[in-house]
ZAPA-143042 format. One record per residue: x negated, y, z negated of N, C-alpha, C in turn. Coordinates in steps of 0.2 Angstrom, whole numbers, plus 2048, in hexadecimal, padded with zeros to 3 digits. Layout:
% ZAPA-143042
nX,nY,nZ,caX,caY,caZ,cX,cY,cZ
X,Y,Z,X,Y,Z,X,Y,Z
...
//
This chain:
% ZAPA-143042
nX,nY,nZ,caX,caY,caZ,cX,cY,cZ
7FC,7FA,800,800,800,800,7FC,806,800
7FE,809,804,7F9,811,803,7F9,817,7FE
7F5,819,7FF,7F7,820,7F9,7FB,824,7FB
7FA,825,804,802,829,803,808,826,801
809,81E,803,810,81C,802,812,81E,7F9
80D,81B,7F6,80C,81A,7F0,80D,824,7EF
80A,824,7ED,80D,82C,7EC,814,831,7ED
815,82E,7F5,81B,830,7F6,822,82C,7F2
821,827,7F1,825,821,7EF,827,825,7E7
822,826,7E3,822,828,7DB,825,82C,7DD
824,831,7E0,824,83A,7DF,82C,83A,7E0
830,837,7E5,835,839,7E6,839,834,7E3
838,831,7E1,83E,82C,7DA,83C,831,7D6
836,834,7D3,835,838,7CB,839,83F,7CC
83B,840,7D2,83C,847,7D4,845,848,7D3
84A,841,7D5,84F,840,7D3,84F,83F,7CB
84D,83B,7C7,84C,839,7C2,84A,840,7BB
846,845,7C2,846,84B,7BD,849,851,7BF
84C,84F,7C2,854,855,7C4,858,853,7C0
85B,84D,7BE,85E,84A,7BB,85E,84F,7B3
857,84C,7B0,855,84E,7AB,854,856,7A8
851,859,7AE,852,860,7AD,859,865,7AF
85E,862,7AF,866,862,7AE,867,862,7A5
864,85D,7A3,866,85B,79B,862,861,799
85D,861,799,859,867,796,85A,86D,797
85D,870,79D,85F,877,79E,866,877,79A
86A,873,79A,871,875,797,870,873,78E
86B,871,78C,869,870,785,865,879,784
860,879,785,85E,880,786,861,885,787
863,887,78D,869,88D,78F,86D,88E,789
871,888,786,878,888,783,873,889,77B
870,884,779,870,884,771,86A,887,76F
864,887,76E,85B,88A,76E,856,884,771
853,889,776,84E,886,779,84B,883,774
845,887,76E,842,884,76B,843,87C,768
84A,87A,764,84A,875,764,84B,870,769
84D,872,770,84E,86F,776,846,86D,778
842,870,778,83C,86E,77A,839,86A,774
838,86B,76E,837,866,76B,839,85F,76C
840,85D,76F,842,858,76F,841,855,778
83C,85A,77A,83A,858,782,832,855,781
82E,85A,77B,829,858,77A,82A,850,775
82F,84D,773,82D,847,76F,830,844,773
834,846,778,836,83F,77F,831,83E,782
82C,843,784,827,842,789,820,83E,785
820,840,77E,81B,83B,77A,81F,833,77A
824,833,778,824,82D,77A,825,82A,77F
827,82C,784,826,828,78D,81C,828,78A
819,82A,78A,810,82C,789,80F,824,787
810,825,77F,812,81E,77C,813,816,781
819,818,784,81C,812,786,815,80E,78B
814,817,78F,80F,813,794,808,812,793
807,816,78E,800,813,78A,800,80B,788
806,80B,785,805,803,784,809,7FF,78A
80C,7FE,78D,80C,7FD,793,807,7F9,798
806,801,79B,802,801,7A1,7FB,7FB,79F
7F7,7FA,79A,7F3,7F7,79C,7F6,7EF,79B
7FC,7EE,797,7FC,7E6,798,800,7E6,79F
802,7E9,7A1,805,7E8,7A9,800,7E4,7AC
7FB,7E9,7AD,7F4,7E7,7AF,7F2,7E1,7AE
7F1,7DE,7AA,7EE,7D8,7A8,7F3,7D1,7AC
7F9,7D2,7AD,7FD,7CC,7B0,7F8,7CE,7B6
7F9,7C5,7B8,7F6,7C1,7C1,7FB,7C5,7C5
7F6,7C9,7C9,7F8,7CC,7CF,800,7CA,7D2
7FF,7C3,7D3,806,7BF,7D9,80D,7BE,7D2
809,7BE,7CD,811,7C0,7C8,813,7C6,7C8
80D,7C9,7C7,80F,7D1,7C8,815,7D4,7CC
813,7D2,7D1,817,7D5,7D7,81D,7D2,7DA
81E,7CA,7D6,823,7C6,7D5,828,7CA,7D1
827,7CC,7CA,82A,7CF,7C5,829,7D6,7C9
825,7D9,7CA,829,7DF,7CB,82E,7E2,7D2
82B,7DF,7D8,82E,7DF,7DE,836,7DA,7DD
837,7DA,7D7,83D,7D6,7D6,844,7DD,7D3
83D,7E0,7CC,841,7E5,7CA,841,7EC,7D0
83E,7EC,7D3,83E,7F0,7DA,846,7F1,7DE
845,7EA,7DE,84A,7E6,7E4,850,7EA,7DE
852,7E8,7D9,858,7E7,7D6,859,7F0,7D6
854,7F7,7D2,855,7FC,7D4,856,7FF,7DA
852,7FB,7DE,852,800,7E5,859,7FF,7EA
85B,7F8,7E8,862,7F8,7EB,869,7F8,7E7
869,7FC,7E1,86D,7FE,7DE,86C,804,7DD
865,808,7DF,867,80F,7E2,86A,811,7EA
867,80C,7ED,868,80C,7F4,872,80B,7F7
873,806,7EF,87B,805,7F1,87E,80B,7EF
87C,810,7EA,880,816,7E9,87F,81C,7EE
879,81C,7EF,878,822,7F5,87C,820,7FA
87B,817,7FF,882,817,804,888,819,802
88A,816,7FD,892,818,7F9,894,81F,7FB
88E,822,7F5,890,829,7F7,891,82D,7FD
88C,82D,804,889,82F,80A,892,82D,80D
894,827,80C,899,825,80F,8A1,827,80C
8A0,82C,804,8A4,82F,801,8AB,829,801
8A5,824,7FD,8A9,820,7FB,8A9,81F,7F3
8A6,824,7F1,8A3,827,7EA,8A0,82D,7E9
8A3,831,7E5,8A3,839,7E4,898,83A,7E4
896,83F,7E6,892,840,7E5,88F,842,7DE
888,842,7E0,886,842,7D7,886,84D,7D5
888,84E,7D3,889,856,7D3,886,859,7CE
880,85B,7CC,87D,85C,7CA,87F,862,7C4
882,867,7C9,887,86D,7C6,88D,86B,7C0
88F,866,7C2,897,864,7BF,892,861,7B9
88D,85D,7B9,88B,85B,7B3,887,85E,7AE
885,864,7B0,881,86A,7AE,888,86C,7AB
88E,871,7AD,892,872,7AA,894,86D,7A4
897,867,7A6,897,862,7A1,895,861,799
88D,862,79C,887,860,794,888,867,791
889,86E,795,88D,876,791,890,876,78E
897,872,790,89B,873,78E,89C,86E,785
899,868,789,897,863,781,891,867,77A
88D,86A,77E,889,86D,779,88E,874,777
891,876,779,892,87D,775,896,87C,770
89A,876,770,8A0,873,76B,89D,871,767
894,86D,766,894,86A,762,890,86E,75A
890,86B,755,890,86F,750,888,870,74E
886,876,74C,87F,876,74C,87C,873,745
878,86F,745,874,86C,741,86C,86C,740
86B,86F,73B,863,86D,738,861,867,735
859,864,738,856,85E,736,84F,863,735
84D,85E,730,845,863,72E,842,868,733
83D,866,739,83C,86D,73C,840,86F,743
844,86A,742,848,86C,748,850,870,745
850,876,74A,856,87A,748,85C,878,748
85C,874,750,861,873,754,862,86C,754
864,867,752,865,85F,752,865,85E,759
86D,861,75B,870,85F,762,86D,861,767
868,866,766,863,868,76E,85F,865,76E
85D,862,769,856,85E,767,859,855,76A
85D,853,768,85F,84D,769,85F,84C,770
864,852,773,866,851,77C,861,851,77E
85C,856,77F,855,857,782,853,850,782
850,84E,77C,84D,847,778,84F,843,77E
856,841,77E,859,839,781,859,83D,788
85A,841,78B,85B,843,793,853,844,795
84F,843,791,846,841,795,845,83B,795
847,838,78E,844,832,78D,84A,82D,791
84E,82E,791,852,829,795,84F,82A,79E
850,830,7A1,84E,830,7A6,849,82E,7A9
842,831,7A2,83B,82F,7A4,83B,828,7A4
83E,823,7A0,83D,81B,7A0,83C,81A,7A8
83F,81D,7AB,842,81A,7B1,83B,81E,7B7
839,824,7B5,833,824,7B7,82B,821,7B4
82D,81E,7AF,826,81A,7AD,828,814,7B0
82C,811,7B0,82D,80C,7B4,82A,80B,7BC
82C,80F,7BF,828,813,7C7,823,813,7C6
822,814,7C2,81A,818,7C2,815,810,7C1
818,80F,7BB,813,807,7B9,814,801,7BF
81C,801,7C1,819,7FB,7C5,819,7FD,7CD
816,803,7CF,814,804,7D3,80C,806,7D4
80C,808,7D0,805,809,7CD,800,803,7CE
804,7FF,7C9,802,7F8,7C6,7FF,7F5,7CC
805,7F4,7D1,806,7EF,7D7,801,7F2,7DB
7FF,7FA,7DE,7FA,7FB,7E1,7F4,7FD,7DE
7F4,7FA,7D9,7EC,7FC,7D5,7E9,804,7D2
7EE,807,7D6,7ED,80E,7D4,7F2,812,7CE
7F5,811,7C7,7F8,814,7C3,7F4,819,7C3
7EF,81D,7C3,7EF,823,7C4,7F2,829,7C7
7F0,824,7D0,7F5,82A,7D3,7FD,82A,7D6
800,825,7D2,807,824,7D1,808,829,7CB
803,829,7C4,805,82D,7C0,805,835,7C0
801,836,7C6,7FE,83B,7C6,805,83D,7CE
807,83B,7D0,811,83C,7D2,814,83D,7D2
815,83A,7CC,81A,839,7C8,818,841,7C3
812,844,7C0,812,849,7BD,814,84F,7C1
811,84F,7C8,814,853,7CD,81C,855,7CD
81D,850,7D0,825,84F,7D0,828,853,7CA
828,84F,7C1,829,853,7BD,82A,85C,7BC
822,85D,7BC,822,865,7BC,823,86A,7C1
825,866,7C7,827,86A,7CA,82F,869,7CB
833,866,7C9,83A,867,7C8,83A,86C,7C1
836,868,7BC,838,86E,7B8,837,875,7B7
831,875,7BD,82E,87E,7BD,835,881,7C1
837,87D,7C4,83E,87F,7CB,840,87F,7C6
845,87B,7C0,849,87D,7BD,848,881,7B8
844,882,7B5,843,888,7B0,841,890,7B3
840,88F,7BB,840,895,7BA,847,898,7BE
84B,894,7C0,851,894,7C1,859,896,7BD
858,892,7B6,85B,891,7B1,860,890,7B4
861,88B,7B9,868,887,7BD,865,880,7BC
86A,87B,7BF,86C,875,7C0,868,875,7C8
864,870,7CA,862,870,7D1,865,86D,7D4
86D,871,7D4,874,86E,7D7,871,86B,7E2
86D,871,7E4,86D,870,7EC,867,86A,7ED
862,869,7E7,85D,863,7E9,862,85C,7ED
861,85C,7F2,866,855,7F6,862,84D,7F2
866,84F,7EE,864,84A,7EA,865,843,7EC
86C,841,7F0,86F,83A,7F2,86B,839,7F8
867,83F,7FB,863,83B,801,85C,839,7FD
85B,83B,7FA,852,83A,7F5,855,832,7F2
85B,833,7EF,85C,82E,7EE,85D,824,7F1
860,82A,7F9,860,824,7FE,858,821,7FF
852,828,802,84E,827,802,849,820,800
84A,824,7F6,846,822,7F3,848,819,7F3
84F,818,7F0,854,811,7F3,851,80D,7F6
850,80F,7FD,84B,80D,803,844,80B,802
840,80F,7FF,83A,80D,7FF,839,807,7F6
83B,80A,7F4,83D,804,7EE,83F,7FD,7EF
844,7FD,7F5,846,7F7,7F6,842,7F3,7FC
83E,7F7,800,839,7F4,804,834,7F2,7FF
830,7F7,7FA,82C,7F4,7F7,82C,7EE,7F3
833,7EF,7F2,834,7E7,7E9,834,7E2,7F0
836,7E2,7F8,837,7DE,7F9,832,7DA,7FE
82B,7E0,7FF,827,7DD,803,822,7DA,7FB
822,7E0,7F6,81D,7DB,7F0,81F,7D5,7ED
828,7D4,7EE,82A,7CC,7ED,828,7C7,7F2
828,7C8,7F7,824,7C3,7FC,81C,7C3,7FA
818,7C6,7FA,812,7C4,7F8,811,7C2,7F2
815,7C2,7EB,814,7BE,7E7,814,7B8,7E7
819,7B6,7EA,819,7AF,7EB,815,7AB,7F1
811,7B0,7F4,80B,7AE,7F6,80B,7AC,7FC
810,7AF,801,813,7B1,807,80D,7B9,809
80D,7BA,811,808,7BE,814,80D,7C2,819
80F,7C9,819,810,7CB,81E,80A,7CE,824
80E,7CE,828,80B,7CE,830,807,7D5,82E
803,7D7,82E,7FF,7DF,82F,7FD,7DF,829
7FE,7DC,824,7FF,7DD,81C,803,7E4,81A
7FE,7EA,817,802,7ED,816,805,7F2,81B
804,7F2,820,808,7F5,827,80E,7F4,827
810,7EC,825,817,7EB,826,81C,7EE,823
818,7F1,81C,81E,7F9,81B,821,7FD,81E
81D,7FF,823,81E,803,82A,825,801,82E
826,7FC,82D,82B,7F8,831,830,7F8,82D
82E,7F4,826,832,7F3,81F,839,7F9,81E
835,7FD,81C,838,801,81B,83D,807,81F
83B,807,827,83E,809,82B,846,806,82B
844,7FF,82C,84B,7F9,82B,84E,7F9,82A
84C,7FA,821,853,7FB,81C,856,7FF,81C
853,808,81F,856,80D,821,85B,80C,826
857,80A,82A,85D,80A,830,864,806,82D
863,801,82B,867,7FB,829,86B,800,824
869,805,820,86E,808,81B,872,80C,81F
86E,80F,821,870,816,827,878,811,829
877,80D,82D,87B,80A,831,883,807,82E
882,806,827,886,804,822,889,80B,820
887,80E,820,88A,819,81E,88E,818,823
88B,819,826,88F,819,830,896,815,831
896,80D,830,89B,808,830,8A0,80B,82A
89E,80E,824,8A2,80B,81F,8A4,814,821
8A2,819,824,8A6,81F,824,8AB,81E,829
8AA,81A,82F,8AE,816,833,8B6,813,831
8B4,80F,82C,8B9,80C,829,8BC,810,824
8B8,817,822,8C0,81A,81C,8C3,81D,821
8C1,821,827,8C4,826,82D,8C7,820,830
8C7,81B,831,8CE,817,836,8D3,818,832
8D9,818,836,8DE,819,832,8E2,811,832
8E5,811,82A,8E5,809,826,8EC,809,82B
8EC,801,82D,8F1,7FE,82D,8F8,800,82B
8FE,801,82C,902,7FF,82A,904,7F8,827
907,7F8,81F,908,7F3,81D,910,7F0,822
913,7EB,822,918,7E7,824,91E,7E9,823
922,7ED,823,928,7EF,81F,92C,7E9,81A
92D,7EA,817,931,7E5,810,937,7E2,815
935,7DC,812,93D,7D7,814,943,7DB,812
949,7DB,816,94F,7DC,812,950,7D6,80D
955,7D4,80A,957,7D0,807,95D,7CC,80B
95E,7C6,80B,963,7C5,80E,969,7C4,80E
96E,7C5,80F,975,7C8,80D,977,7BF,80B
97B,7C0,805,97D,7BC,801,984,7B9,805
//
């Protein structure tokens, strides 16, 4: 795998995942006190630190062909569980993800709720939201990070992405003090879908100790494929809401007694 692929791959899963999370964080800040909202960003991001400190090197230590068995497996199962929502939605068979509506949302929930002090934090509930709206999101970019890293030998420049990615949505979002309602989120996410599901499913074949033709070229191919193939399923299934439904049968009369 390449470092561009490898690069691009992180960067744009981390990039979803941090718009996501800089929505929790702006409507925690804006609405209750920054200060304790950032305290509760700075012990999300210590712990994601944690996780992958202890992590990242036993990753490492598993046989390369389980490696990529086990992870091209967890690949397969995200990459096409985002790939099935981004068609859903493209095919508005499922409301978009609205980034405003939920920024309004977390507003409207923080302003009602009641302010509370814990030792040095002022603010409980700006502390708490921040806290779980990093750390939940981040899991999902340590995760990226490690078993892509992992599989291409390079966790540094997956990590190094992935921090990209990060602080540059945040620097947009803090210097915006909005929701990054117009970031086309459901196409990053189709994107990223794509590339995650080619890769859990070309590093599951060589797990098992199978050889594609060009070795890592066949990316090139791989992932072109399943675009098209999704592409092509948006297209059918917008097809079939615009036909217009059958008429059901008219009801039997009953028959005269």
């Amino acid at each position: 795998m390449g470092d561009w692929a490898l690069f691009a791959a992180v960067f744009l899963a981390c990039v979803v995942e941090s718009v996501e999370a800089t929505t929790i964080v702006l409507a925690a800040g804006t609405t209750r006190e920054w200060r304790s909202t950032l305290i509760g960003v700075g012990c999300g991001l210590a712990a994601l630190a944690v996780i992958v400190v202890v992590l990242g090197p036993a990753i490492t230590l598993l046989p390369l062909g389980v490696l990529r068995v086990v992870v091209g497996f967890l690949l397969l199962v995200f990459g096409m569980q985002w790939l099935r929502k981004a068609i859903l939605r493209a095919a508005r068979y499922k409301s978009l993800h609205d980034e405003a509506a939920i920024f309004r949302t977390q507003v409207e929930a923080a302003r009602s709720a009641d302010l509370t002090r814990r030792g040095a934090v002022s603010d409980w509930y700006a502390f708490t939201l921040a806290f779980k709206g990093v750390l939940l999101e981040g899991l999902e970019v340590v995760f990226i990070v490690l078993t892509f890293g992992a599989n291409s030998g390079n966790i540094g420049l997956a990590a190094l992405a992935a921090v990209v990615a990060v602080v540059l949505v945040a620097a947009v979002g803090i210097a915006v003090r909005a929701p990054l309602a117009r970031v086309p989120e459901n196409g990053m996410k189709f994107v990223v879908g794509v590339m995650l599901t080619a890769f859990g499913t070309f590093w599951s074949v060589e797990g098992v100790g199978a050889t594609w033709p060009g070795g890592d070229a066949a990316l090139l191919v791989l992932v072109p494929a399943i675009a098209v193939f999704g592409l092509a399923i948006i297209v059918w299934l917008r097809r079939q809401r615009r036909s217009p439904r059958r008429s059901e049968p008219a009801a039997t009369r009953p028959a005269a007694s």
